[in-house]
DOSELO-177774 format. One record per atom (N, C-alpha, C): residue number from 1; residue in three letters; atom name; x, y, z. Coordinates in steps of 0.02 Angstrom, whole numbers, plus 50000, padded with zeros to 5 digits. Each point is the difference from the previous one (the first is absolute). Layout:
<nodes>
<node pos="NUM" code="Ala" site="CA" X="X" Y="Y" Z="Z"/>
...
</nodes>
This chain:
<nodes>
<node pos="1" code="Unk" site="N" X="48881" Y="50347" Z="51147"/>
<node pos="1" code="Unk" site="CA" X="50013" Y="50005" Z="49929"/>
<node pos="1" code="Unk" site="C" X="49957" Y="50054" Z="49968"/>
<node pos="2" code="Unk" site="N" X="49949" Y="50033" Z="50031"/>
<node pos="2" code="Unk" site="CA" X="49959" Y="50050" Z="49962"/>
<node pos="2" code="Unk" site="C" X="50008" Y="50055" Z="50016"/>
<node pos="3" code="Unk" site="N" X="50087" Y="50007" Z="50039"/>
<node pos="3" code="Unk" site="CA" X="50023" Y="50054" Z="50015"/>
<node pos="3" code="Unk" site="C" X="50034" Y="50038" Z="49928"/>
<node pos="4" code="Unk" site="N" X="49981" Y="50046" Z="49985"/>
<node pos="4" code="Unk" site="CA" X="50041" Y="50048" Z="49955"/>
<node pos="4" code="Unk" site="C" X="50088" Y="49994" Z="50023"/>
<node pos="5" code="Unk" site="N" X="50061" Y="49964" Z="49963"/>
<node pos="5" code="Unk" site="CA" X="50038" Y="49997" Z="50004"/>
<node pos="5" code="Unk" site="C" X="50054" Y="50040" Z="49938"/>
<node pos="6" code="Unk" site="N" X="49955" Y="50055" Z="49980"/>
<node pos="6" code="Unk" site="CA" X="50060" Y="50022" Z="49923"/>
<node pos="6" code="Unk" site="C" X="50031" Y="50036" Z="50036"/>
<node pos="7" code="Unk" site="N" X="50027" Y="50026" Z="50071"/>
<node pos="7" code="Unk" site="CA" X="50051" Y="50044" Z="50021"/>
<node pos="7" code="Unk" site="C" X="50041" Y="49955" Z="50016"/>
<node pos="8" code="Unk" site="N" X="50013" Y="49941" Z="50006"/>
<node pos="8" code="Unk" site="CA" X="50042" Y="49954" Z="50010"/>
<node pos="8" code="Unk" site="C" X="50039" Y="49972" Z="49980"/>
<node pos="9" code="Unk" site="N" X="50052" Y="49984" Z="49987"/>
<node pos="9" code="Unk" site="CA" X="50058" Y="49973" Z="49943"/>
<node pos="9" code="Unk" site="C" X="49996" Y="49939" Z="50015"/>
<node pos="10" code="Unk" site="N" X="49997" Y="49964" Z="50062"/>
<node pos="10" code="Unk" site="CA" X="50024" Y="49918" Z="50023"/>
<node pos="10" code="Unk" site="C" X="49956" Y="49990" Z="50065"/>
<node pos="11" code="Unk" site="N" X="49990" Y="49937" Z="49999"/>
<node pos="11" code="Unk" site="CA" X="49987" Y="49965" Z="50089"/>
<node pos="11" code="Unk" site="C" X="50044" Y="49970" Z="50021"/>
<node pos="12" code="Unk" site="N" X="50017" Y="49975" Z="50047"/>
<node pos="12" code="Unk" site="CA" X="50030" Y="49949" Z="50053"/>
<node pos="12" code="Unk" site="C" X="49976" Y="49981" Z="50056"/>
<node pos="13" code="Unk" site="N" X="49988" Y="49944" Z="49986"/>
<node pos="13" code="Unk" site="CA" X="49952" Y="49981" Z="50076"/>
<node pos="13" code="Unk" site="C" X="50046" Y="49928" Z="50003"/>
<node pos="14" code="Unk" site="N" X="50020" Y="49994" Z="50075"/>
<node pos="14" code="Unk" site="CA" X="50051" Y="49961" Z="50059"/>
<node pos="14" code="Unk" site="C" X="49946" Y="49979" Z="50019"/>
<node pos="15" code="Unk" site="N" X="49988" Y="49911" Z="50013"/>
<node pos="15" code="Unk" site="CA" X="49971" Y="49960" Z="50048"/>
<node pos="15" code="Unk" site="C" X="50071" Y="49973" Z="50040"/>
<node pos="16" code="Unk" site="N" X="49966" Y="50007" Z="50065"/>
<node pos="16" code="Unk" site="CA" X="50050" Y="49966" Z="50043"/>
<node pos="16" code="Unk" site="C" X="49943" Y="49944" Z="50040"/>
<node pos="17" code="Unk" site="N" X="50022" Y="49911" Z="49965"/>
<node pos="17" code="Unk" site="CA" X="49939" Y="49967" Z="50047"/>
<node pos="17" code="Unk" site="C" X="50033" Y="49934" Z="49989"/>
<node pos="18" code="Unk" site="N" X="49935" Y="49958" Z="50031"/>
<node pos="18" code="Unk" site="CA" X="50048" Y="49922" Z="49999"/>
<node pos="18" code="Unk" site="C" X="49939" Y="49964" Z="49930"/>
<node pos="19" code="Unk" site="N" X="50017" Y="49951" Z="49958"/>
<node pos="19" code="Unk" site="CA" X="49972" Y="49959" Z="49949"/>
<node pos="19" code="Unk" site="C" X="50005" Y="49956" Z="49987"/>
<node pos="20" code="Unk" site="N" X="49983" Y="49963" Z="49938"/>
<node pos="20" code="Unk" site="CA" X="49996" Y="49913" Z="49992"/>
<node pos="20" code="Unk" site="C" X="49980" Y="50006" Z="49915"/>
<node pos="21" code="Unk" site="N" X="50032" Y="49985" Z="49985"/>
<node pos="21" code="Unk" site="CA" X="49985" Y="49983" Z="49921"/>
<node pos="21" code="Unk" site="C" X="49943" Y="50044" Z="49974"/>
<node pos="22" code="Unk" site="N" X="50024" Y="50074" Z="49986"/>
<node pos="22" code="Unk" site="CA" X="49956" Y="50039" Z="49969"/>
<node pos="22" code="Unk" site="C" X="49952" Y="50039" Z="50042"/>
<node pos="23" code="Unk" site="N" X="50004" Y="49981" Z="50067"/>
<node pos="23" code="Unk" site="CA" X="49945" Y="50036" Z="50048"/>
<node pos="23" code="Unk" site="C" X="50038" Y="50034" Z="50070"/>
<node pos="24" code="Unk" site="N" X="49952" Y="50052" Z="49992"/>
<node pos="24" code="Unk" site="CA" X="50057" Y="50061" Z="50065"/>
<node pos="24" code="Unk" site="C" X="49944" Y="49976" Z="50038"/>
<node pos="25" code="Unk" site="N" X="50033" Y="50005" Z="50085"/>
<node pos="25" code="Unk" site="CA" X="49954" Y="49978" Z="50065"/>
<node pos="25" code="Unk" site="C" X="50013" Y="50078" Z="50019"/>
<node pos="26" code="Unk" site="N" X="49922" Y="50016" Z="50020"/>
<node pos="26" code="Unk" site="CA" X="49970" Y="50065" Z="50053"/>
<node pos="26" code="Unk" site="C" X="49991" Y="50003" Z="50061"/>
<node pos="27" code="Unk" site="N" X="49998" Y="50017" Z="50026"/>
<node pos="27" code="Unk" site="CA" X="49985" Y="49998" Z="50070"/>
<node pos="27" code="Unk" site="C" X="49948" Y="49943" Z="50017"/>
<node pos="28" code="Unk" site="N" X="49935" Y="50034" Z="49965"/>
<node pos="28" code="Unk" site="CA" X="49954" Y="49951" Z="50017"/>
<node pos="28" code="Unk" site="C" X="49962" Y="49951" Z="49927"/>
<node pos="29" code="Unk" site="N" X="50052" Y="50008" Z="49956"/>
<node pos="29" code="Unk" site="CA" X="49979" Y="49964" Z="49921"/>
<node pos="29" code="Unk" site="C" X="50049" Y="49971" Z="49957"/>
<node pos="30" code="Unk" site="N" X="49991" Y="49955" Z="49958"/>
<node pos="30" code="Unk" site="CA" X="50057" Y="49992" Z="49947"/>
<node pos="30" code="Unk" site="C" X="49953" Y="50020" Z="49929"/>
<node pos="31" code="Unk" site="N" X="50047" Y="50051" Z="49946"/>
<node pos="31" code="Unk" site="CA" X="49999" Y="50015" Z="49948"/>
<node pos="31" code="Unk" site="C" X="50053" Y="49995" Z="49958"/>
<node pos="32" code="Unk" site="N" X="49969" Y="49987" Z="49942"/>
<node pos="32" code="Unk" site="CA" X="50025" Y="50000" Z="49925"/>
<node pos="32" code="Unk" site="C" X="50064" Y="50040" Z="49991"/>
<node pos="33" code="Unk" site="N" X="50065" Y="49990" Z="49975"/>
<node pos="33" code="Unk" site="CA" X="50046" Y="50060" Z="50015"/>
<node pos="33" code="Unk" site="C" X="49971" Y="50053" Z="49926"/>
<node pos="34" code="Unk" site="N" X="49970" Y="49962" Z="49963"/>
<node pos="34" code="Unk" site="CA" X="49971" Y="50042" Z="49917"/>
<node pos="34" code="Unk" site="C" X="49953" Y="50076" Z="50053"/>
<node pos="35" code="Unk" site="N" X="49963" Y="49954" Z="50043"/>
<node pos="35" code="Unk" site="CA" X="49978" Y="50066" Z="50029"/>
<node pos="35" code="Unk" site="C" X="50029" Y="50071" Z="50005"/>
<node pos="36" code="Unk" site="N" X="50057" Y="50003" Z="50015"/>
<node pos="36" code="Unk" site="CA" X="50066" Y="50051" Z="50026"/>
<node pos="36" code="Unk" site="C" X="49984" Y="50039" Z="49940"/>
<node pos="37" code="Unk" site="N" X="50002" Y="49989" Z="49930"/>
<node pos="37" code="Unk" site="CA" X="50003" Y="50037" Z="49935"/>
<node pos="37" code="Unk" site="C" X="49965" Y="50017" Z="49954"/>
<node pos="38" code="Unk" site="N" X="49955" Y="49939" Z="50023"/>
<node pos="38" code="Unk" site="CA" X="49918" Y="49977" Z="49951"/>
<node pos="38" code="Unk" site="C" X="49967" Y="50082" Z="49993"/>
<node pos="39" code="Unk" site="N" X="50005" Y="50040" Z="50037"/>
<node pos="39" code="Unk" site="CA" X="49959" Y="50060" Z="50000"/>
<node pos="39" code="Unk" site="C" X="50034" Y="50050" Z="49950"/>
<node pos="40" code="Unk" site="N" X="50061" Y="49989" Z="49986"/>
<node pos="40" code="Unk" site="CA" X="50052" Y="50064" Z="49961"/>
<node pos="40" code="Unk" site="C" X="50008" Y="49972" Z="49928"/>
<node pos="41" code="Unk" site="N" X="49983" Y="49958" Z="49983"/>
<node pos="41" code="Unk" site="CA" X="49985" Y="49990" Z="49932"/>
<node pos="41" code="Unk" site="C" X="50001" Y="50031" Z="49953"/>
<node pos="42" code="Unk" site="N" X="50004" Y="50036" Z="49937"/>
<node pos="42" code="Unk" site="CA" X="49975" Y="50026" Z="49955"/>
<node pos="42" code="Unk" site="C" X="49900" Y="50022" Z="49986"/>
<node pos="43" code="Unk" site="N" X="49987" Y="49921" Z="50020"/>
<node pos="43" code="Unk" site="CA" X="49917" Y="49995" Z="49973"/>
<node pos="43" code="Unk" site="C" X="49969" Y="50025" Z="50066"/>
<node pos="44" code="Unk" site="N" X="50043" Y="49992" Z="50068"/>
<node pos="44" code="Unk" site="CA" X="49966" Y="50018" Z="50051"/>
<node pos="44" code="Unk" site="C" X="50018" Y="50087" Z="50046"/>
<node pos="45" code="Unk" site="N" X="50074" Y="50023" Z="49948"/>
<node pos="45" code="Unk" site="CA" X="50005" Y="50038" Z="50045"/>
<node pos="45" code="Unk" site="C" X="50040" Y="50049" Z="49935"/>
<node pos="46" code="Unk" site="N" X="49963" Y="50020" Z="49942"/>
<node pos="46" code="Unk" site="CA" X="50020" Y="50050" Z="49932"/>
<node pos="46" code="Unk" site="C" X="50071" Y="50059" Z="50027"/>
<node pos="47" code="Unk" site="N" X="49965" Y="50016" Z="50048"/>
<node pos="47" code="Unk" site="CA" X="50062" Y="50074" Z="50003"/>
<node pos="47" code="Unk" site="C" X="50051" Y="49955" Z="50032"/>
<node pos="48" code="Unk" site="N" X="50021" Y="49932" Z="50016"/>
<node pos="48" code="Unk" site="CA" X="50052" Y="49997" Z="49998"/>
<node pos="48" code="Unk" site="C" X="50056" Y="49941" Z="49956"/>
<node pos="49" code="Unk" site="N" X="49941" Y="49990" Z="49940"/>
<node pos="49" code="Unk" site="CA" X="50015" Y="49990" Z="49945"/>
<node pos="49" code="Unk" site="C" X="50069" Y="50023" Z="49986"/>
<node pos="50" code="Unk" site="N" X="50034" Y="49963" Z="49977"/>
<node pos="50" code="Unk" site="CA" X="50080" Y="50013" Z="49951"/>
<node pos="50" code="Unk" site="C" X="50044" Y="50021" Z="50053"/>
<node pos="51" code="Unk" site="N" X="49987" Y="50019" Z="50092"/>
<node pos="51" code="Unk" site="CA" X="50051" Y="50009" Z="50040"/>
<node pos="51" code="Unk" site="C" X="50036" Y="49924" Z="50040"/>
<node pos="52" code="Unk" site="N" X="50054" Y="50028" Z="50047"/>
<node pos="52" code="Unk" site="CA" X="50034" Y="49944" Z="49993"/>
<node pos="52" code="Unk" site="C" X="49944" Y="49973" Z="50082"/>
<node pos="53" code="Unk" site="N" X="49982" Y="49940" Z="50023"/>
<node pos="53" code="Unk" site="CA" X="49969" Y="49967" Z="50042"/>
<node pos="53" code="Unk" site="C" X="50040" Y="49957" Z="50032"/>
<node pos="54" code="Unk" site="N" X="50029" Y="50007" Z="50060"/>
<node pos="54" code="Unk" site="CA" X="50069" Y="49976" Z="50036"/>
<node pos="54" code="Unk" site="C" X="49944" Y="49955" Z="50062"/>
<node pos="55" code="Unk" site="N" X="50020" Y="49942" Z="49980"/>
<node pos="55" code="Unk" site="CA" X="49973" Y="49941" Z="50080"/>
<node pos="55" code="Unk" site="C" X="50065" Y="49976" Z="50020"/>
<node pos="56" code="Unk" site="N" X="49994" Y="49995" Z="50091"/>
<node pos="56" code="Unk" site="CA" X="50077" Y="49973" Z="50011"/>
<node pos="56" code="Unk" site="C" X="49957" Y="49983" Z="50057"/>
<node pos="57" code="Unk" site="N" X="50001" Y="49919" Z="50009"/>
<node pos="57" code="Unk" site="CA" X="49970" Y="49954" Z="50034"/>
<node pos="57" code="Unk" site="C" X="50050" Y="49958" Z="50031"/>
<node pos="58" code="Unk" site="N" X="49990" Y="49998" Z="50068"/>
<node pos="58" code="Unk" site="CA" X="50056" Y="49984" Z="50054"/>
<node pos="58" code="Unk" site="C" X="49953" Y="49948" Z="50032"/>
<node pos="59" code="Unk" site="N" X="49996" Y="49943" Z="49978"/>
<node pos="59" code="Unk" site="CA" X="49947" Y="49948" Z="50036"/>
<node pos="59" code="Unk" site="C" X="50048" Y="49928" Z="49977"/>
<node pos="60" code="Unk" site="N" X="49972" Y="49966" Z="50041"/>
<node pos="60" code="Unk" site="CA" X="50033" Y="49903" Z="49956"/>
<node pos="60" code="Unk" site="C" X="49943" Y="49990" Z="49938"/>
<node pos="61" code="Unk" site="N" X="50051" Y="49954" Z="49970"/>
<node pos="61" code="Unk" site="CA" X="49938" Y="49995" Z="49937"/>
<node pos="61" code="Unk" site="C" X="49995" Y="49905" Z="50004"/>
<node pos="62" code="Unk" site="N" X="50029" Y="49976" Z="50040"/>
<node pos="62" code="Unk" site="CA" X="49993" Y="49941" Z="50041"/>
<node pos="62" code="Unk" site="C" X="50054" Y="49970" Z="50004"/>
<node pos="63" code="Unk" site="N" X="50001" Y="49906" Z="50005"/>
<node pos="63" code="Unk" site="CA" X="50080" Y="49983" Z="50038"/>
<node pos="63" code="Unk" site="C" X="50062" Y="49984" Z="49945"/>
<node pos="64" code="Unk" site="N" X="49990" Y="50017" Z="49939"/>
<node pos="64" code="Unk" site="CA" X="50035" Y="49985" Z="49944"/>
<node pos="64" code="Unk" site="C" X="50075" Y="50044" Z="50001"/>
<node pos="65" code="Unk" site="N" X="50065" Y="49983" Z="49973"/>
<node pos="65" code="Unk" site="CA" X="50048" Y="50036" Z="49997"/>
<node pos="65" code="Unk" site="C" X="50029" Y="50021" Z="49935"/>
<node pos="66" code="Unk" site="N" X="50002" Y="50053" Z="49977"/>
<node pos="66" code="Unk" site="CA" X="50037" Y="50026" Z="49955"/>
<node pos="66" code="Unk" site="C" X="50073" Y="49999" Z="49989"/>
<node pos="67" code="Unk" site="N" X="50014" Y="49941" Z="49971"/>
<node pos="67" code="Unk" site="CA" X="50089" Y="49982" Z="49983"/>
<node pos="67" code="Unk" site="C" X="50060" Y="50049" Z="49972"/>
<node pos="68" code="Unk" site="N" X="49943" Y="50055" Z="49961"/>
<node pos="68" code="Unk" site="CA" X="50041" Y="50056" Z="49992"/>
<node pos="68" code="Unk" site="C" X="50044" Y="49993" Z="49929"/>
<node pos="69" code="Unk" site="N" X="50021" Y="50033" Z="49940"/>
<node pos="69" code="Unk" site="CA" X="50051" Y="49962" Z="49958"/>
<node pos="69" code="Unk" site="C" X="50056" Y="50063" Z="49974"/>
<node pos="70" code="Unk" site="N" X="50038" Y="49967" Z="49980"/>
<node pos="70" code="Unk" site="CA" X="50083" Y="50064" Z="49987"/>
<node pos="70" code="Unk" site="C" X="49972" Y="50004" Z="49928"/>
<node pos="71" code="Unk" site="N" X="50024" Y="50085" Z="50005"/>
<node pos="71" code="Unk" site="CA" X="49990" Y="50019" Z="49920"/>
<node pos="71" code="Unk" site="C" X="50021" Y="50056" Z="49978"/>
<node pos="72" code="Unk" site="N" X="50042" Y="50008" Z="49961"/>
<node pos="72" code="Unk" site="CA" X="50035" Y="50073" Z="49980"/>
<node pos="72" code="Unk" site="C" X="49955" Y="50026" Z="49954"/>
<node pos="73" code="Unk" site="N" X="49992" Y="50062" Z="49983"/>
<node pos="73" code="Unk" site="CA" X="49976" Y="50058" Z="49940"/>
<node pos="73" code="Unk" site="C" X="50062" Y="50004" Z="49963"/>
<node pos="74" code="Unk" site="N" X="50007" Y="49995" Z="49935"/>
<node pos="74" code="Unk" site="CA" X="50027" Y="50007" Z="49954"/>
<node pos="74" code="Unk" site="C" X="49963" Y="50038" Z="49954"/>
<node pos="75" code="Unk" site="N" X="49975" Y="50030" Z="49979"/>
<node pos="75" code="Unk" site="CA" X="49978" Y="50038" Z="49940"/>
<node pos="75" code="Unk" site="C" X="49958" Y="50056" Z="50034"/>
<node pos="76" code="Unk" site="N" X="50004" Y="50054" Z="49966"/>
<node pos="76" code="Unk" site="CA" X="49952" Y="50070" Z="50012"/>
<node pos="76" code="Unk" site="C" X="49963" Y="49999" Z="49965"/>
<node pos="77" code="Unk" site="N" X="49952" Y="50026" Z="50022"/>
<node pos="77" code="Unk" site="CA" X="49913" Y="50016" Z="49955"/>
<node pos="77" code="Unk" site="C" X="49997" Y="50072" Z="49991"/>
<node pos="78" code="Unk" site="N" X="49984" Y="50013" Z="49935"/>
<node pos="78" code="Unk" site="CA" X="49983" Y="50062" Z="50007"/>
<node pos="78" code="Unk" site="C" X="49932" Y="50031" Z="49983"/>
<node pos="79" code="Unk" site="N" X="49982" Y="50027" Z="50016"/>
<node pos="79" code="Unk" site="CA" X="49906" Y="50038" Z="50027"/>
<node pos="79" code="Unk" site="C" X="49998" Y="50045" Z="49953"/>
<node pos="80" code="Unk" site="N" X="49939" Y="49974" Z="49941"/>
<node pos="80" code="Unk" site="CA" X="49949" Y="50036" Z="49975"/>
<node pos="80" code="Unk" site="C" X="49978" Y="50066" Z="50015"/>
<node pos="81" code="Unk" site="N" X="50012" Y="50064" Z="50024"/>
<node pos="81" code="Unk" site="CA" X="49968" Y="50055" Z="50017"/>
<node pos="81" code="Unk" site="C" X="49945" Y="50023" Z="49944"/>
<node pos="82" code="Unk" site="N" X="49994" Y="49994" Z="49950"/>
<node pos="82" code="Unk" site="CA" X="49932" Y="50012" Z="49973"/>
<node pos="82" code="Unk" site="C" X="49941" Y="50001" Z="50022"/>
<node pos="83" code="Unk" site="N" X="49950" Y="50022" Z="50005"/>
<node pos="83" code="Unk" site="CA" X="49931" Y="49996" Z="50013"/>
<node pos="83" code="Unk" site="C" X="49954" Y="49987" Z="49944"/>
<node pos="84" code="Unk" site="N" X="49970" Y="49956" Z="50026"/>
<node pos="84" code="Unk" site="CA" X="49936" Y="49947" Z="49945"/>
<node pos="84" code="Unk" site="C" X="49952" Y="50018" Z="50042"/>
<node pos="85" code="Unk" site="N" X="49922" Y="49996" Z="49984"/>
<node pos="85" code="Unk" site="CA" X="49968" Y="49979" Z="50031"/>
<node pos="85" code="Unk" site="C" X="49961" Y="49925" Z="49982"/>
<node pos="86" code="Unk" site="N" X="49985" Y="49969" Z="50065"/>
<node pos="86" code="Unk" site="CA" X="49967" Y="49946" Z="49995"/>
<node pos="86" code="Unk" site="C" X="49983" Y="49964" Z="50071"/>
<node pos="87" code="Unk" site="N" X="49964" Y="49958" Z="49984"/>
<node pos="87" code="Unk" site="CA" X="49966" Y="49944" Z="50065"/>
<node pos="87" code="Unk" site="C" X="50043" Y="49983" Z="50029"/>
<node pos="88" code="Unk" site="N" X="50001" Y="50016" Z="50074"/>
<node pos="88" code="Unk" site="CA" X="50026" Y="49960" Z="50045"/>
<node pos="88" code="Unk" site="C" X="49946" Y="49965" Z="50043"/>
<node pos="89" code="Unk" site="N" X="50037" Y="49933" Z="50044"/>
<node pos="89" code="Unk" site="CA" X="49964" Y="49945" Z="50012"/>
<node pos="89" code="Unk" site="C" X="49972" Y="50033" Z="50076"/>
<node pos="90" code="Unk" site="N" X="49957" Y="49990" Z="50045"/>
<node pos="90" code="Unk" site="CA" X="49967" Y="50031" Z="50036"/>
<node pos="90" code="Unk" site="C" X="50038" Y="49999" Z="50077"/>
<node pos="91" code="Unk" site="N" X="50063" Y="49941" Z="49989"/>
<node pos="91" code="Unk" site="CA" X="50045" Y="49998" Z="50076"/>
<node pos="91" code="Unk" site="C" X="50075" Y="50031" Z="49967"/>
<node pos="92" code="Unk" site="N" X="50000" Y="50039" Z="49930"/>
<node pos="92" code="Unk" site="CA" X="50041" Y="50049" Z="49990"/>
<node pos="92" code="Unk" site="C" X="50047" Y="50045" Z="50052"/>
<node pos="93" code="Unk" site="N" X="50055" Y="49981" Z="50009"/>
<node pos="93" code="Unk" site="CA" X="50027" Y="50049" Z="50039"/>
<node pos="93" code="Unk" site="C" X="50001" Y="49993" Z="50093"/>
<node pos="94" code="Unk" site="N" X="49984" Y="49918" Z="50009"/>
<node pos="94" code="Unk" site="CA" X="50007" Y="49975" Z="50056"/>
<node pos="94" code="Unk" site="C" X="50070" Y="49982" Z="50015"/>
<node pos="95" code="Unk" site="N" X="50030" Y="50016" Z="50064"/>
<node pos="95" code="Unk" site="CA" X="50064" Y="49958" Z="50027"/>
<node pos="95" code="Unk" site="C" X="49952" Y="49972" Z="50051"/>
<node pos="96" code="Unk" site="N" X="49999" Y="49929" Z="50005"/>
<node pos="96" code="Unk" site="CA" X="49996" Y="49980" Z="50076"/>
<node pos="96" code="Unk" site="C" X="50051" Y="49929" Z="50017"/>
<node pos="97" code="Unk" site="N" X="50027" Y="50010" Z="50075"/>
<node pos="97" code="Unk" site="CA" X="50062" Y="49953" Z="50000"/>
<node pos="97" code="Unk" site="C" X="49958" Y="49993" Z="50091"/>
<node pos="98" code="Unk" site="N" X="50019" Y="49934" Z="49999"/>
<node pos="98" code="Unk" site="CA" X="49994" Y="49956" Z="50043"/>
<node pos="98" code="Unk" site="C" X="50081" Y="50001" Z="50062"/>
<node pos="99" code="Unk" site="N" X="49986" Y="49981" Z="50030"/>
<node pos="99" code="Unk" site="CA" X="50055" Y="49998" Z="50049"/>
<node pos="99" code="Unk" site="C" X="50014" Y="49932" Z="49988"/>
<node pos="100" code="Unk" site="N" X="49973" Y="49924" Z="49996"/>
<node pos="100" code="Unk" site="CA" X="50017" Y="49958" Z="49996"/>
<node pos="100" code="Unk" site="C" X="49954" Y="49948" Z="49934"/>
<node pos="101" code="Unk" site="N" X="50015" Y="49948" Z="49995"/>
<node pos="101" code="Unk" site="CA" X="49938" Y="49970" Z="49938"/>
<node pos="101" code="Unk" site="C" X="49994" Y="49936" Z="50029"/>
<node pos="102" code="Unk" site="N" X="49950" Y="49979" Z="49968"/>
<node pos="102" code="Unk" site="CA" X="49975" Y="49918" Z="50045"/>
<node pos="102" code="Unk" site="C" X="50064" Y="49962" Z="49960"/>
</nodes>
């Protein structure tokens, strides 16, 4: 994180591992999956402040099943392009998706 990142537009960082309710297994450890991102923060990692921060975590998140539900989009949104400035929250601009959920 105390790498100079302003030439950079985005990250993406792919875990490929096995887990249990919130924790990725290492070879020889189990950690926190917050670990994976905890470092790219806003408060921890400025130059990459306001870019987009892509987690895509391929682990179990334990033995629970996701039932899944039907749902159509009906209505369009349409996007603000103006520019304001103001505070954003410090996990601003995170995607992170799980492969499965407890």
């Amino acid at each position: 994180a105390l790498t100079d990142h302003s030439e950079s537009d985005c990250i993406i960082i792919i875990v490929l591992s096995h887990g249990n309710f919130g924790e990725l297994f290492a070879f020889d450890t189990t950690y926190e999956a917050s670990t994976v991102w905890k470092f790219f923060t806003a408060d921890n990692c400025p130059t990459m402040a306001g870019k987009p921060k892509v987690f895509l975590i391929s682990a179990c998140g334990g033995n629970g099943v996701d039932p899944g539900v039907d749902t159509e989009i009906t209505e369009q949104i349409e996007m603000d392009t103006s520019r304001r400035k103001f505070r954003i929250p410090i996990m601003a601009d995170f995607l992170i998706t799980f492969s499965s959920h407890p």
